[in-house]
C-alpha angles and dihedrals in degrees: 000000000000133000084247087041096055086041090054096049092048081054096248126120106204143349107258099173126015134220100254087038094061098039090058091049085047101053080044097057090044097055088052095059086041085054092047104049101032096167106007120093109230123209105228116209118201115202107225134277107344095050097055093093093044096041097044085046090052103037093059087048092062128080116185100089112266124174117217138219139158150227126187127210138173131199090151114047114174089338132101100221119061103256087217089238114100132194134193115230114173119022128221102268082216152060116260103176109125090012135121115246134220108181111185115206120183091205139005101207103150100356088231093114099044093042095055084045096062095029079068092039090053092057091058091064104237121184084241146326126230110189109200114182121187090203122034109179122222095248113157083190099050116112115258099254136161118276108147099178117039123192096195140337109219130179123273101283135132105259136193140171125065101064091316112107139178109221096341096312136105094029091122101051107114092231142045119261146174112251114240096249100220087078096054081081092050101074 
C-alpha cells in the first residue's frame, strides 16, 4: 500500500505538517518562553481537550518551573464550523489573579473562542497572559485577537491529528492533516 493509500484509508488527505517538523517549532517556541519568563513560574493553561499534545510536548521542552491547569470550552461540538456561541465546560481549579499566564490553544480558526476565553481570564485580574497556538488558520473573517507565539499558520482547511479531532477522532496521528472531505458528511 502506498504512503497516499495508507493516508486515504486513515481519512486524511494529505500530510500538512510533519512530526519533526513539529518537534523542532515546538522546542522554538519553548526557548522563547524560557527566555520570557526567565524566574517567574507561569501558570500554563491548556485549553481542553485539542491543546493536551501541544501543551505536554511544550511544556517538557521547556525548562524555567511552570504549574498547569485547564479549562475546557466548546463552541463547535460534532460540527465542523464554530457555532459563535461559546460555553465554558470545565473551569481553571486555581487562582490566577497576579499570575502570569500561559493559555495553550491547538488551533485559532475564528478567534471567537479564544476571544470569549481571555475575555473570562482578564476579569480575573492575572499579572499577564501569553497566548501561544500551535495552528492559526488564514481567515480574513476571523476576529483580531491575541495570539503572541504562533506554531504555524496554515491555510483554511479542516485539520486533524495532533490533538485536533473531528468528532472525537484523529486526536492521536503524530502530524497535522487535512481531513479527506468526503467524510466531513459522514458524520
Amino acid at each position: 500500500m502506498t504512503e497516499t493509500a495508507e493516508l486515504r484509508a486513515q481519512g486524511v488527505r494529505r500530510v500538512l505538517i510533519g512530526e519533526e517538523e513539529i518537534d523542532r517549532r515546538i522546542v522554538e517556541i519553548a526557548r522563547e518562553l524560557d527566555a520570557e519568563f526567565g524566574a517567574d513560574v507561569p501558570l500554563m493553561v491548556g485549553v481542553l481537550n485539542g491543546a493536551v499534545a501541544f501543551m505536554t510536548d511544550l511544556m517538557k521542552a521547556m525548562t524555567v518551573p511552570l504549574q498547569i491547569d485547564f479549562m475546557a470550552v466548546s463552541s463547535y461540538g460534532d460540527a465542523t464550523r464554530s457555532s459563535g456561541v461559546v460555553r465554558i465546560l470545565k473551569d481553571l481549579n486555581q487562582e490566577i489573579e497576579g499570575r502570569r499566564l500561559v493559555v495553550v490553544e491547538d488551533i485559532v480558526d475564528s478567534g471567537l473562542t479564544l476571544q470569549y476565553l481571555l475575555d473570562v481570564l482578564r476579569r480575573r485580574n492575572p499579572a499577564d497572559i501569553t497566548v501561544v497556538a500551535l495552528l492559526k488558520k488564514e481567515k480574513p473573517d476571523a476576529v483580531d485577537v491575541q495570539v503572541d507565539k504562533i506554531g504555524f499558520t496554515i491555510p483554511d482547511e479542516f485539520v486533524v491529528g495532533y490533538g485536533l479531532d473531528f468528532a472525537g477522532k484523529y486526536r492521536n496521528l503524530p502530524y497535522v492533516a487535512v481531513l479527506d472531505p468526503s467524510l466531513i458528511g459522514e458524520a
